[in-house]
C-alpha positions in Angstrom: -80.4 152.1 80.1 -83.9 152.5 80.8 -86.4 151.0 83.6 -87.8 148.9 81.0 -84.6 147.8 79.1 -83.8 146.8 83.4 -86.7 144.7 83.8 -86.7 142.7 80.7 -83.4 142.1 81.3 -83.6 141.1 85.1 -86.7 139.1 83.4 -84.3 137.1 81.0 -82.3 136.1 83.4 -84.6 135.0 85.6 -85.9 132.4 82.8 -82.5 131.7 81.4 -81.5 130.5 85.0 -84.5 128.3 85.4 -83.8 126.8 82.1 -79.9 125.9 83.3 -81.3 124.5 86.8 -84.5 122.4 84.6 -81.7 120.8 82.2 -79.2 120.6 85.2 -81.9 118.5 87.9 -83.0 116.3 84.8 -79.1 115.3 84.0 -79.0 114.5 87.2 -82.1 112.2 87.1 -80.8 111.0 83.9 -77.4 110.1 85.5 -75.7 112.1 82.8 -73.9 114.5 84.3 -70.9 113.5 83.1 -69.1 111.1 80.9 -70.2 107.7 80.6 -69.8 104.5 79.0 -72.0 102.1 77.0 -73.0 98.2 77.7 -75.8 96.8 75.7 -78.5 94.0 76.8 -81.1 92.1 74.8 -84.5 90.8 75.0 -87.6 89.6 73.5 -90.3 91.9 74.2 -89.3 95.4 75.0 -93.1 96.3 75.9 -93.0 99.9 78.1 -89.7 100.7 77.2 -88.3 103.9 75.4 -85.6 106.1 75.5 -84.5 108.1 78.1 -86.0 104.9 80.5 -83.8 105.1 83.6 -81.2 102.7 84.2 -81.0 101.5 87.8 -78.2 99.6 89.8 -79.0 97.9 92.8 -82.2 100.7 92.5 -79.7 103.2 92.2 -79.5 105.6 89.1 -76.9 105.4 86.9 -78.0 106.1 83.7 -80.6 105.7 80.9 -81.3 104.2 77.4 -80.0 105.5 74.6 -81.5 103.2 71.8 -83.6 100.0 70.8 -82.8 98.2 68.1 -84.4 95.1 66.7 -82.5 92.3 65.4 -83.9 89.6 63.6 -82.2 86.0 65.6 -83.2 82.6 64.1 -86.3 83.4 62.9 -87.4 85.4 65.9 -86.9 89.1 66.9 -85.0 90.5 69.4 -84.7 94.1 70.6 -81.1 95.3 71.2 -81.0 98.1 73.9 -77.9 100.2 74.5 -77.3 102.0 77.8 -75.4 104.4 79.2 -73.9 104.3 82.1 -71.6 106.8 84.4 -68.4 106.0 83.5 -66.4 104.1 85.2 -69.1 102.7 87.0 -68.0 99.1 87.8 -70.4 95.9 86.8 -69.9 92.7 87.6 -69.4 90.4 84.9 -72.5 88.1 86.0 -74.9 90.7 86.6 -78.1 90.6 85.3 -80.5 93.6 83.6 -84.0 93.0 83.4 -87.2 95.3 82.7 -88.9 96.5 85.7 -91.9 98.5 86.5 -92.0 100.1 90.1 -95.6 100.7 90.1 -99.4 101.3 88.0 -98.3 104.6 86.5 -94.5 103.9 87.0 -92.6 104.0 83.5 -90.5 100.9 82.8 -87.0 101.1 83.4 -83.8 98.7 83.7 -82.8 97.5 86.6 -79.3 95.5 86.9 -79.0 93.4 89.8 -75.6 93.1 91.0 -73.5 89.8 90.2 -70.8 88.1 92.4 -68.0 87.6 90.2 -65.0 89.0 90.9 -64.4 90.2 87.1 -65.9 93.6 85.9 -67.5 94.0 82.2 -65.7 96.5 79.9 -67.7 99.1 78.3 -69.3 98.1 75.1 -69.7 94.4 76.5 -73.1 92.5 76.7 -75.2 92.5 80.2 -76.9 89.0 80.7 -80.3 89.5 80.3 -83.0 88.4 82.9 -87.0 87.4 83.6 -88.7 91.3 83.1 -89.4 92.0 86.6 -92.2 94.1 88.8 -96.0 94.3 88.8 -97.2 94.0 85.0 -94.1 91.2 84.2 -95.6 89.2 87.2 -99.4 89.4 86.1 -97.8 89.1 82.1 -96.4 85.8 83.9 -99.2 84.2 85.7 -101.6 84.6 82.8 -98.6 82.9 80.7 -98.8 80.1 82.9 -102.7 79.8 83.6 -102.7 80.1 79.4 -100.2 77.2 79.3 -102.3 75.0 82.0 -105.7 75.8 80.7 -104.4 74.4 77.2 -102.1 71.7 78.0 -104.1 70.4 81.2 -107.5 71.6 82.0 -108.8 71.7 78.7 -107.9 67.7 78.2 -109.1 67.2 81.4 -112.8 68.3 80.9 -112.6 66.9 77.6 -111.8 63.7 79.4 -114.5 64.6 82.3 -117.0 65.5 79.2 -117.0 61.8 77.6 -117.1 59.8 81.0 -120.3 62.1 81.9 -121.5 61.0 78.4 -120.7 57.3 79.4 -122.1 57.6 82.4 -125.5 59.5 81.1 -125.6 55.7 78.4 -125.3 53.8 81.6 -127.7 55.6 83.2 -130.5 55.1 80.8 -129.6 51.2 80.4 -127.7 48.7 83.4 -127.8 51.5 85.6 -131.4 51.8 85.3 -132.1 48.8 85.8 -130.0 48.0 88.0 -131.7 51.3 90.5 -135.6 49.5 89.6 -134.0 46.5 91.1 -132.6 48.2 94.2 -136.0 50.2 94.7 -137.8 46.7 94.4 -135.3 45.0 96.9 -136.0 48.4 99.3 -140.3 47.6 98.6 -139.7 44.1 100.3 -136.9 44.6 102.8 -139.8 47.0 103.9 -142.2 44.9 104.2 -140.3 42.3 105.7 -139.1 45.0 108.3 -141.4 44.7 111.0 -141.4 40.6 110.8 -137.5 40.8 110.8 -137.6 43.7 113.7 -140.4 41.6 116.0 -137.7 38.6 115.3 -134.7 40.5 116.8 -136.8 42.2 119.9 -137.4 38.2 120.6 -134.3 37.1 120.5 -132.7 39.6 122.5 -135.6 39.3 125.1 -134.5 35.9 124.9 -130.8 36.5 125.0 -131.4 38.7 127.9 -133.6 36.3 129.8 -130.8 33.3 129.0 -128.1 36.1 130.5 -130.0 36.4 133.4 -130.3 32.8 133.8 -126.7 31.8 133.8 -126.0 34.7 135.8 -128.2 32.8 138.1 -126.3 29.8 137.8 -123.0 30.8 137.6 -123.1 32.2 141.6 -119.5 32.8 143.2 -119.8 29.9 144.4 -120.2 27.4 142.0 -117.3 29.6 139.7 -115.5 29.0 142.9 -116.4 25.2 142.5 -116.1 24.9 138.9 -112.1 26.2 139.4 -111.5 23.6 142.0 -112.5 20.7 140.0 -110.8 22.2 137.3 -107.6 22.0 139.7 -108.2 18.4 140.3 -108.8 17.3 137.4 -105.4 19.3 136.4 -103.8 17.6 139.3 -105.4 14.1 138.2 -103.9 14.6 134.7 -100.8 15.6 136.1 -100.7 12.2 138.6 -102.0 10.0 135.2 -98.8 11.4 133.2 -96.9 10.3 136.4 -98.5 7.2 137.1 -97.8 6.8 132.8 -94.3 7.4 133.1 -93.8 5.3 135.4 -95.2 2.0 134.0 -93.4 3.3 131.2 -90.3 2.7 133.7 -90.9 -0.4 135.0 -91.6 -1.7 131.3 -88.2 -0.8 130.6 -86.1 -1.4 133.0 -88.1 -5.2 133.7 -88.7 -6.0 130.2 -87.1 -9.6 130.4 -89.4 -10.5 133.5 -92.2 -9.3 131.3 -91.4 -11.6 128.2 -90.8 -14.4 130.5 -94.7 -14.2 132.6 -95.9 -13.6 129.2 -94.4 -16.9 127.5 -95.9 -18.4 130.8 -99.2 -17.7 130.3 -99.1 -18.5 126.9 -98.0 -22.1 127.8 -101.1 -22.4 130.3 -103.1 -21.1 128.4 -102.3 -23.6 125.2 -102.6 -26.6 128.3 -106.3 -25.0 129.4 -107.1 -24.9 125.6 -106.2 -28.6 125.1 -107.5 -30.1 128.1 -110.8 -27.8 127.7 -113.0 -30.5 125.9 -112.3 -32.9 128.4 -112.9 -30.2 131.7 -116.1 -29.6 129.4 -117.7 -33.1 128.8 -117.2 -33.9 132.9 -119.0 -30.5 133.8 -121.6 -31.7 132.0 -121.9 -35.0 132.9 -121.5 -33.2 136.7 -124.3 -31.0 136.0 -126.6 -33.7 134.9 -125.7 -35.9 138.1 -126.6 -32.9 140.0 -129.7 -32.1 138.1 -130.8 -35.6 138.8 -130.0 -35.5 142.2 -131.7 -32.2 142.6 -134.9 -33.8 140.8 -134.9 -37.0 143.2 -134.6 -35.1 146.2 -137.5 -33.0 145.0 -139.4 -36.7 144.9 -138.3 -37.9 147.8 -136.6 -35.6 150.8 -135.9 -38.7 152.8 -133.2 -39.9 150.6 -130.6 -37.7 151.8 -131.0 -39.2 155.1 -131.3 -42.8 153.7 -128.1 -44.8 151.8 -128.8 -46.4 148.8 -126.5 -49.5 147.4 -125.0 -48.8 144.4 -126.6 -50.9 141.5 -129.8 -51.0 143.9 -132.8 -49.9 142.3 -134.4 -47.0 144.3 -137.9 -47.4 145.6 -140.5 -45.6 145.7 
């Protein structure tokens, strides 16, 4: 064998091994190096995804996707996807795949969070699908939702905001405005009346102030000390009067027999006074003229208080 026949074949090897440690290092990313067993999920949108798209448990490798199919389902489509998995490899029955995307430039991949039953799935068995998951399914999300609340509630809401502007631009040009030329007309007086109704209040509180002062003045420590003790008087008055009150109150009961009897007395003198009252009458009046006449003679003639007179005698002169 010659030197060259050496080298090309030290060459082929060379390559040959490279190739067997490539395919061997990519199995091995691929999860298949060795035998493995198929589940199958499904989902709606399978955006990202292709095969050969690692499959990841718990984030660890375990194998990859061997096909997408689409399957019509009630008038919609859905996208079968078969994995393959290291066999033997157990999954709960209530685990859950999903599509997730670790990063910007990451390809998608499946990731199958880890379920609590206590039951495993057998290969060829369905894997409950889930929400996609990672960067792009949460911005796919959001603009789902902001989509959803832009047509469902802000969009009614500035239609609604759009026709009350338009109401209130109608009542601007017609109560409103008139309403505002009234107001700026009130404001034109209330001005001018200002200073009157300003001079008006700077009075009165001079005048309050000087009436403060005033009973200040009056109302010394003393008199306040006064005032209290005729208020405690008269409290002690009132109190007395309530006494005094319940007492009569008292003695009306408990000599209420004695009472009817003096009252039934004076009655009866009095009905005797009123009878005998004409009679008391016409002799104080005869009286008083006696007197009067005697008053008038006396007047005439001092002497006849010292001087008797007969009776039936005429007097003289």
């Amino acid at each position: 064998m010659t030197r060259t026949q050496v080298n090309l074949a030290a060459v082929g090897g060379f390559v040959a091994l490279g190739l067997v440690s490539l395919i061997v290092v990519l199995a091995v990313l691929a999860g298949r190096t060795g035998a493995t067993d198929v589940y199958y999920t499904t989902f709606p949108n399978v955006a990202g995804l292709k095969f050969g798209a690692l499959v990841q448990y718990e984030g660890y490798a375990i194998g990859q996707v061997e096909k997408l199919i689409p399957e019509p389902d009630a008038g919609r489509m859905q996208f079968r996807v078969e994995l393959s998995v290291i066999e033997g490899w157990r999954i709960p029955s209530d685990s859950v795949a999903s599509i997730a995307v670790s990063g910007l430039l990451a390809p998608a991949s499946i990731a199958i969070k880890a379920g609590q039953s206590d039951a495993a799935l057998q290969p060829g068995e369905r894997i409950q699908p889930g929400v996609a998951a990672g960067l792009f399914a949460g911005i796919s999300g959001v603009g789902e939702q902001v989509g959803k609340i832009s047509d469902e509630g802000l969009l009614p809401v500035l239609r609604n905001l759009d026709r009350q502007l338009s109401r209130i631009g109608v009542l601007l040009d017609g109560d409103v405005g008139q309403a505002m030329r009234h107001i700026r007309s009130l404001a034109a007086q209330f001005d001018q009346a200002a200073p009157v109704v300003i001079a008006d209040l700077q009075s009165f509180t001079a005048d309050l102030s000087q009436t403060g002062s005033q009973l200040a003045t009056v109302l010394t420590p003393q008199r306040l000390a006064e005032l209290d003790q005729v208020l405690i008087e008269a409290a002690n008055t009132a109190i007395s009067l309530n006494s005094s009150a319940q007492r009569i109150s008292q003695l009306v009961d408990e000599g209420g027999g004695d009472l009817d009897a003096a009252a039934k007395d004076l009655r009866y003198a009095m009905a005797a006074i009123a009878q005998r009252i004409d009679s008391f009458s016409h002799n104080l009046d005869a009286a008083s003229r006696d007197l009067a006449e005697f008053s008038r003679q006396v007047r005439q003639d001092p002497s006849r208080v010292l001087r008797a007179t007969r009776p039936g005698a005429e007097p003289q002169p």
